[in-house]
N, C-alpha and C positions, 0 to 999 in steps of 0.2 A: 504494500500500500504506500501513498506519497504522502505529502501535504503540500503539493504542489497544487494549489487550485488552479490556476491556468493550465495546468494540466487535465487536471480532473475534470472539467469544465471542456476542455477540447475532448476527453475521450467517453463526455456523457454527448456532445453536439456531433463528432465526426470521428468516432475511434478509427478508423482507415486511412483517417488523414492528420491523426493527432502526433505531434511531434514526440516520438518517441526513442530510447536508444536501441541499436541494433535487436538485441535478445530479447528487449520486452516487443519491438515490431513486431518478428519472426511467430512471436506466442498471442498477444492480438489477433494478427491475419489468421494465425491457424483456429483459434477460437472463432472468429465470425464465420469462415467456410464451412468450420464446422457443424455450428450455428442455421447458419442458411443454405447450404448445399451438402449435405452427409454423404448424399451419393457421388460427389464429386472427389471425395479425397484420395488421393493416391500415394502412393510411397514418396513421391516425389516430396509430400509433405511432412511426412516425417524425415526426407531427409534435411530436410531444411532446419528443422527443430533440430536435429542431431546436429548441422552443420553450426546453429548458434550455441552448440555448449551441453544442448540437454542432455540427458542420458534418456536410456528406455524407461526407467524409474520413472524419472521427469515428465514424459511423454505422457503415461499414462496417466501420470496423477492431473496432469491439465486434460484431459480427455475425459477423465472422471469426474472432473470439477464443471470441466463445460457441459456435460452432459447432466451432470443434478441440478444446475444452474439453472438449463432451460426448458428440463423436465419441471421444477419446483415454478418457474415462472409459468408456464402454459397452464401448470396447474391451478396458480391463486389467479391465473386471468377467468379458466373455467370459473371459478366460485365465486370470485365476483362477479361475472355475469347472470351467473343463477339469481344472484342476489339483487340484480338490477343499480351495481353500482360499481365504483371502482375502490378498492380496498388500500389503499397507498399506504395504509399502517401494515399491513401484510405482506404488502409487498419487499418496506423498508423489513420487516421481521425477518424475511426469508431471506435477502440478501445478505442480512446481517449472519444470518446463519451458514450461507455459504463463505463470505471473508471469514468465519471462524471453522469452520471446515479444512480450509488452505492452511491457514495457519498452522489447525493440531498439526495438521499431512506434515507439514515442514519442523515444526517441532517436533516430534515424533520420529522423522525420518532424520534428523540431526542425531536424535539418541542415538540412533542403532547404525550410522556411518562410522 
């Protein structure tokens, strides 16, 4: 996480074109393809991640994370539509849940390196 608001700020308005450095680009891009084209992803994309530094480790646990991410998201959109509103408190709940998801993932996998 930053506290780079101008950052933050560019990669709530335009993550694809948010100025970022090399590694966090490389994990960005793979996350929104992943995101929006599933069916698109090829090797060529992990090789890219590998080529910034990731390991397979790495790989997965951002594939993991992107994928509860936007499972958890699709799913408070269903319920707040059931509900005839939009849920913005639940939303921020769920996201908050996923930046502490990453976190343990990385403390945790600090432990055992």
């Amino acid at each position: 996480m930053t506290k780079n608001d101008d950052l933050l700020a560019a990669l709530e308005h335009d993550p694809a074109s948010a100025p970022l450095e090399p590694r966090a680009r490389v994990l960005v891009d793979y996350a929104i393809k992943l995101t929006r084209a599933p069916q698109a992803m090829t090797e060529a994309d992990i090789k890219a991640l590998r080529a910034a530094g990731l390991s397979d480790v790495a790989i997965h646990d951002a594939a993991a994370i992107v994928a509860y991410f936007n499972w958890l998201n699709r799913r408070i959109w269903e319920l707040s539509q059931q509900q005839g509103q939009k849920r913005s408190e639940e939303r921020f709940a769920a996201f908050a849940d996923v930046v502490n998801v990453f976190k343990e993932t990385e403390i945790n996998r600090q432990k055992f390196l």
